[in-house]
Jmol script that loads the backbone (N, CA, C; Angstrom):
load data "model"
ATOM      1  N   UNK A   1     181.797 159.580  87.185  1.00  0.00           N
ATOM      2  CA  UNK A   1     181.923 159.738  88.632  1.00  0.00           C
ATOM      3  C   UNK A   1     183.374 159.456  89.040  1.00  0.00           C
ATOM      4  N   UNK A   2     183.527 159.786  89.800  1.00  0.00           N
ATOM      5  CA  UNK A   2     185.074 160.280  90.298  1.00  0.00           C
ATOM      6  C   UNK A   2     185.437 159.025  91.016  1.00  0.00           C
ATOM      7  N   UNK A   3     186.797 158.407  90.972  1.00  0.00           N
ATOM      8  CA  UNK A   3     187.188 156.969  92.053  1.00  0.00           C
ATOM      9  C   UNK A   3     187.790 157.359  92.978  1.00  0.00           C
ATOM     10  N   UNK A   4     188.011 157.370  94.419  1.00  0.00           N
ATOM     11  CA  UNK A   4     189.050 157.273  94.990  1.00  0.00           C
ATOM     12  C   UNK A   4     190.226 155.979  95.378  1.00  0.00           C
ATOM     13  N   UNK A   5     190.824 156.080  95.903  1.00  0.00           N
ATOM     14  CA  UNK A   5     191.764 154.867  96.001  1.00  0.00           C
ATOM     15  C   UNK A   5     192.401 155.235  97.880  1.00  0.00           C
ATOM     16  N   UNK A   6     192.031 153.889  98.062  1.00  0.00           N
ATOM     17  CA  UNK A   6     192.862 153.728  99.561  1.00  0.00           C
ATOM     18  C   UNK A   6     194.320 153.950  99.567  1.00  0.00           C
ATOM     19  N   UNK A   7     194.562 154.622 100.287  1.00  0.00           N
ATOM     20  CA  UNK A   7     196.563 154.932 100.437  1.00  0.00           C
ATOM     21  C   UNK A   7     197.360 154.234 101.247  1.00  0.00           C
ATOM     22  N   UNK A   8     196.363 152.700 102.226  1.00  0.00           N
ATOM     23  CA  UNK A   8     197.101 152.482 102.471  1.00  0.00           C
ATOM     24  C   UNK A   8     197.106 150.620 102.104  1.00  0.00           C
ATOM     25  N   UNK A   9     195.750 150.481 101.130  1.00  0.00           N
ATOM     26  CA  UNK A   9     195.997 148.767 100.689  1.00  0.00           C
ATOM     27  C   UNK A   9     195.455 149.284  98.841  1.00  0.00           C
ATOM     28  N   UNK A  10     195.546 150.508  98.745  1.00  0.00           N
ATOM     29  CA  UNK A  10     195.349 150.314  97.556  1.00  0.00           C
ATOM     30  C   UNK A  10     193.768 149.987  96.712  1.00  0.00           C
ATOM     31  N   UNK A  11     193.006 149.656  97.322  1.00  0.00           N
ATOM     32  CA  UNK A  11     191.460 149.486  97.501  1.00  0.00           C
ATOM     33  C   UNK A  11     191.140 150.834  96.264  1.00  0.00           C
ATOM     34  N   UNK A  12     189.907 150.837  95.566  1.00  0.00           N
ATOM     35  CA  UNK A  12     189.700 151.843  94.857  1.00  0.00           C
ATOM     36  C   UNK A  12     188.109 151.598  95.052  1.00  0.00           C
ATOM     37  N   UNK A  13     187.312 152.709  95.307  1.00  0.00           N
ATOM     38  CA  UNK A  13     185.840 152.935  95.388  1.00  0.00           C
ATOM     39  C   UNK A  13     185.396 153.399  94.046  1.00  0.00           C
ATOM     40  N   UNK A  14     184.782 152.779  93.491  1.00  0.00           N
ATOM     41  CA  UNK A  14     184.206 153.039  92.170  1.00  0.00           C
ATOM     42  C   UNK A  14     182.934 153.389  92.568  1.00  0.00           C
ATOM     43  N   UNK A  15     182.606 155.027  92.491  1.00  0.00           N
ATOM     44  CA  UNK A  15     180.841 154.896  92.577  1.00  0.00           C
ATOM     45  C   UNK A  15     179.704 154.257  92.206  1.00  0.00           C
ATOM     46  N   UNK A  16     180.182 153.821  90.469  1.00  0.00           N
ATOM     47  CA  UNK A  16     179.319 153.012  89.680  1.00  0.00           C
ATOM     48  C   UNK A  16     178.754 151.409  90.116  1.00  0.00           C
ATOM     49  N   UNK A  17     179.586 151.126  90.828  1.00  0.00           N
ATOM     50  CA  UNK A  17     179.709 149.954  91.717  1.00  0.00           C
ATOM     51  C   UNK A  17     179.430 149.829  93.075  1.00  0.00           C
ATOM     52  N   UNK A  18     179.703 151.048  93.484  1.00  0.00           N
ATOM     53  CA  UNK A  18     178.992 151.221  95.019  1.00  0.00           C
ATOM     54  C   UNK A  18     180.014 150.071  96.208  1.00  0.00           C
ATOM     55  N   UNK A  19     179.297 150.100  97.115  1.00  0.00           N
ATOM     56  CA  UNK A  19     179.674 148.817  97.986  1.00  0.00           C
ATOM     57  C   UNK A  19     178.742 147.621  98.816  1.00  0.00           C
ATOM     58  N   UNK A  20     178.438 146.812  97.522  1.00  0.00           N
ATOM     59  CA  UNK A  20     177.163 146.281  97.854  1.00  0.00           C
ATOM     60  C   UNK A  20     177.421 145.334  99.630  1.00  0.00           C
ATOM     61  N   UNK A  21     178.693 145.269  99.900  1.00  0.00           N
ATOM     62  CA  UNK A  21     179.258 144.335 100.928  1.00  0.00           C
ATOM     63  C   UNK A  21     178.313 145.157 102.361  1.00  0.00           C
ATOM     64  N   UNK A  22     178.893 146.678 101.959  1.00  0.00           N
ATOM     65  CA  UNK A  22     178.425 147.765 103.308  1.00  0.00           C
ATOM     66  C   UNK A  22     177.032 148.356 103.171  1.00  0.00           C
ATOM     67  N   UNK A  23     176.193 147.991 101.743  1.00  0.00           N
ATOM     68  CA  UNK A  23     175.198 148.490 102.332  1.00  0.00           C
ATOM     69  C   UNK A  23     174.795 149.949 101.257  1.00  0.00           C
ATOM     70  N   UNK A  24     176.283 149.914 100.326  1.00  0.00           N
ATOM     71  CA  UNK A  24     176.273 150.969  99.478  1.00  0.00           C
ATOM     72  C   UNK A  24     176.006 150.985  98.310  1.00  0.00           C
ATOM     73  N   UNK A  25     174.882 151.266  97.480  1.00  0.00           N
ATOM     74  CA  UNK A  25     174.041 151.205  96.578  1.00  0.00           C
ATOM     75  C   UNK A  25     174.946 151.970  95.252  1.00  0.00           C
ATOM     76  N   UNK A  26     175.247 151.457  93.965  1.00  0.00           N
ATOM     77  CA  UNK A  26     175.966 151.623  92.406  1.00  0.00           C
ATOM     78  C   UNK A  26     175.037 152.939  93.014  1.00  0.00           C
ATOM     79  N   UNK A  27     176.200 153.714  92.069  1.00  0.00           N
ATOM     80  CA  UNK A  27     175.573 155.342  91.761  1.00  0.00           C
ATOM     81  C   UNK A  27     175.689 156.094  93.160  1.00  0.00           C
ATOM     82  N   UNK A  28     176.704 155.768  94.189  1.00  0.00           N
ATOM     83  CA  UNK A  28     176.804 156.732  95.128  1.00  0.00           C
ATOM     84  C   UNK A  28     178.244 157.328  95.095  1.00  0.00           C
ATOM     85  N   UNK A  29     178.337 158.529  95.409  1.00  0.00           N
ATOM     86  CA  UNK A  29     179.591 159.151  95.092  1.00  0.00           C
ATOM     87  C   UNK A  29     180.300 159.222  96.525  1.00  0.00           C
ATOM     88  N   UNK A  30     181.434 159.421  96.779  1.00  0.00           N
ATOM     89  CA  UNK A  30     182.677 158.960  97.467  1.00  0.00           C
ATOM     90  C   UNK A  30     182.049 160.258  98.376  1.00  0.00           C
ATOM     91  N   UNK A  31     181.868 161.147  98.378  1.00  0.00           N
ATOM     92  CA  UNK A  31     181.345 162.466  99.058  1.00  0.00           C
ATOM     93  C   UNK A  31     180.055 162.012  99.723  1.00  0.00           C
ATOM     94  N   UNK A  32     179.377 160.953  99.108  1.00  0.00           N
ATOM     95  CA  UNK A  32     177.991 160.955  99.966  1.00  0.00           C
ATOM     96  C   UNK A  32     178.290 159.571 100.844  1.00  0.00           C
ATOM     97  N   UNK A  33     179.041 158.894 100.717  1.00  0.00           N
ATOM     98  CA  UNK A  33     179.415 157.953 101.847  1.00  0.00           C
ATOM     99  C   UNK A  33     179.097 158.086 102.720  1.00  0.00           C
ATOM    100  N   UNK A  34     178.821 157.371 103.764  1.00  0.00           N
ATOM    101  CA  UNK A  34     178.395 157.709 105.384  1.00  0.00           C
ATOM    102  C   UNK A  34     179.781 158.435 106.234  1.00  0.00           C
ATOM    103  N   UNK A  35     179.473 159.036 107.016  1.00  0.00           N
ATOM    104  CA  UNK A  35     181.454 159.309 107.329  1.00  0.00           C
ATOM    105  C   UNK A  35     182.044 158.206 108.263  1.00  0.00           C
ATOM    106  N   UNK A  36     181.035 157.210 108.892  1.00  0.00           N
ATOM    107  CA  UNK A  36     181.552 155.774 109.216  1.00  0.00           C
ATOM    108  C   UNK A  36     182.228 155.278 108.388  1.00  0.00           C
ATOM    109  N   UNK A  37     181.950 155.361 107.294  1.00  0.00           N
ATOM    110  CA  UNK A  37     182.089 154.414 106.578  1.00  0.00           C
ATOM    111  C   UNK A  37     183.521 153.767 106.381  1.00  0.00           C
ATOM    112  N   UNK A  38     184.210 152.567 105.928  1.00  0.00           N
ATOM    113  CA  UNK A  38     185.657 152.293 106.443  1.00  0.00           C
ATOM    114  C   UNK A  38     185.697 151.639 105.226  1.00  0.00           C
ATOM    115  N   UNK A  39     187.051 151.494 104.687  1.00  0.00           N
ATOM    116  CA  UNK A  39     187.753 151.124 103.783  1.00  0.00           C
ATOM    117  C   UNK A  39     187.547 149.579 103.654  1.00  0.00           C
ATOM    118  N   UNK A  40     186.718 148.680 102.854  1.00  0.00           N
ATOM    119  CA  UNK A  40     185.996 147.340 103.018  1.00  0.00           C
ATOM    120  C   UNK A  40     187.206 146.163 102.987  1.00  0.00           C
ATOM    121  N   UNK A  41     188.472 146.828 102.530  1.00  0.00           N
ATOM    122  CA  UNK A  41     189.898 145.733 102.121  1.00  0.00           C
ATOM    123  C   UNK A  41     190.552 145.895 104.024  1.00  0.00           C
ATOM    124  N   UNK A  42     191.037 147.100 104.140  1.00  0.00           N
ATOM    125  CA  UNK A  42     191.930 147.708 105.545  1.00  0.00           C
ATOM    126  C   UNK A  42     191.315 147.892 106.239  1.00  0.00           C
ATOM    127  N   UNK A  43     189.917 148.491 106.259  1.00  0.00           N
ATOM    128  CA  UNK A  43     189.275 149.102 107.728  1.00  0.00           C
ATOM    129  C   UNK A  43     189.694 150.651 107.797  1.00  0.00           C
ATOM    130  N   UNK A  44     190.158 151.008 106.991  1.00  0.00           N
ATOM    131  CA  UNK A  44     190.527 152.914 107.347  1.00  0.00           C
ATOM    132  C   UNK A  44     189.459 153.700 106.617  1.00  0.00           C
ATOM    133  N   UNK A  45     189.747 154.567 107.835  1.00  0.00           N
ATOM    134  CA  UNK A  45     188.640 155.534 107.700  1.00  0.00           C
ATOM    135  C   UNK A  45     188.705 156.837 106.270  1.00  0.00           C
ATOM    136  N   UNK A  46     187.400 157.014 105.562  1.00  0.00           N
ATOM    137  CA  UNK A  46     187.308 157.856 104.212  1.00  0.00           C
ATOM    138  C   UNK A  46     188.614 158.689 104.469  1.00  0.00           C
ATOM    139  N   UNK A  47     189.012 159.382 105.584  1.00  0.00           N
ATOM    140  CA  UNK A  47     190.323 160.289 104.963  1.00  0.00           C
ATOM    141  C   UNK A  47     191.718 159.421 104.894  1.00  0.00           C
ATOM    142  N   UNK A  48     191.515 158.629 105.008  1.00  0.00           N
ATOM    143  CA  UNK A  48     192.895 157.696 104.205  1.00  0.00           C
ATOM    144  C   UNK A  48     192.432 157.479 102.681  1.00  0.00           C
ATOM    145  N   UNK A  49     191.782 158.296 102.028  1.00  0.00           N
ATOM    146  CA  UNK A  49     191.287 157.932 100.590  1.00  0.00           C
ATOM    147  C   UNK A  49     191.967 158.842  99.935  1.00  0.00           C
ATOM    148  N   UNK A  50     192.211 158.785  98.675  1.00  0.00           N
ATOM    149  CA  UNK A  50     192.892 160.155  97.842  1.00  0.00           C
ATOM    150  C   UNK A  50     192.153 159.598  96.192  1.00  0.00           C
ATOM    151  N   UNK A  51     191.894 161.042  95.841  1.00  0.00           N
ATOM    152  CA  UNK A  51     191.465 161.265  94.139  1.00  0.00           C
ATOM    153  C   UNK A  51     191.975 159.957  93.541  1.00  0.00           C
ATOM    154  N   UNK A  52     190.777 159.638  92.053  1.00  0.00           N
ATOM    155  CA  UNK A  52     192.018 158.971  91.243  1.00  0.00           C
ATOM    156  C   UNK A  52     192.198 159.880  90.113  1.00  0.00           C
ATOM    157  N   UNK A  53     192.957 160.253  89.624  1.00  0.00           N
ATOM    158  CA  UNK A  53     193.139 161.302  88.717  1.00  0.00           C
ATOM    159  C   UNK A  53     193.428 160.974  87.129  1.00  0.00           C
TER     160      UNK A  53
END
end "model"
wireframe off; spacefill off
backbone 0.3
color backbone group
């Protein structure tokens, strides 16, 4: 599963890991996020996220 990484604290969303803090269950992918959903380190919103490649 694919990571993204925050662009602006650096934060990285690991699907495998999910975000148990927000509510987000291991095994969810960065695409099925809620579109609330906010960066759990900064507070920015999913399009401050970029690929990890």
């Amino acid at each position: 599963m694919t990571k993204y990484r925050c662009t602006v604290c650096g934060y990285v969303y690991n699907p495998e890991v999910g975000d148990p803090d927000s509510g987000i269950n291991p095994g969810t992918s960065f695409e099925d996020l809620p579109d609330d959903w906010i960066c759990p380190v900064c507070g920015v919103s999913k399009d401050q996220f970029e690929k990890v490649e």
